[in-house]
C-alpha angles and dihedrals in degrees: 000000000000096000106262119138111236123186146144127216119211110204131186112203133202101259088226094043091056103107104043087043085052083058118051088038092059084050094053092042098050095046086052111051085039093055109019099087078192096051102093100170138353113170122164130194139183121226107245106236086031111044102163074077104098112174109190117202105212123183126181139188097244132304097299092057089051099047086046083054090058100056107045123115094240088060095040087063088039089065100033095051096035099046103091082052110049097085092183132010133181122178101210108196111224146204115213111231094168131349121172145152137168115244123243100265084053090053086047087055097058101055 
């Protein structure tokens, strides 16, 4: 293992509370990936039939740039605005076996 800290969150969301829970999760994502040098991937999707499950892919570094994660100022309103909303979670660790994407120029490419 090279040191970087995989994991996958599985959250279960107040159905009335989606929207606003969508929100403030893309914020947090976005300001995260743009200024956490550490912060490799973080993609989240909803189950179709059941969209208030939300599973975050979350990929790290190592251990230093997650505990850095934890403690900025971006998560910490995160967890603070979404917590009356997020109804389950479960924080699954994680090996990677393969993980690839094609960059932006590569997307372009295609079409």
């Amino acid at each position: 293992m090279d040191g970087r800290i995989v994991r996958i969150a599985e959250l279960d969301i107040d159905p009335a509370q989606l929207a606003a829970y969508r929100r403030l999760l893309a914020e947090e994502i976005e300001a995260s990936v743009d200024n956490e040098p550490g912060v490799l991937m973080l993609h989240a999707v909803s189950e179709k039939e059941r969209p208030e499950r939300i599973r975050i892919l979350e990929v790290y570094a190592n251990r230093d740039a997650y505990d850095a994660h934890l403690q900025t100022p971006h998560f910490l309103k995160y967890k603070a605005g979404t917590a009356d909303m997020v109804k389950g979670l479960k924080l699954v660790d994680a090996d990677p076996v393969m993980m690839r994407g094609k960059t932006l120029d590569q997307r372009h490419e295609l079409g």
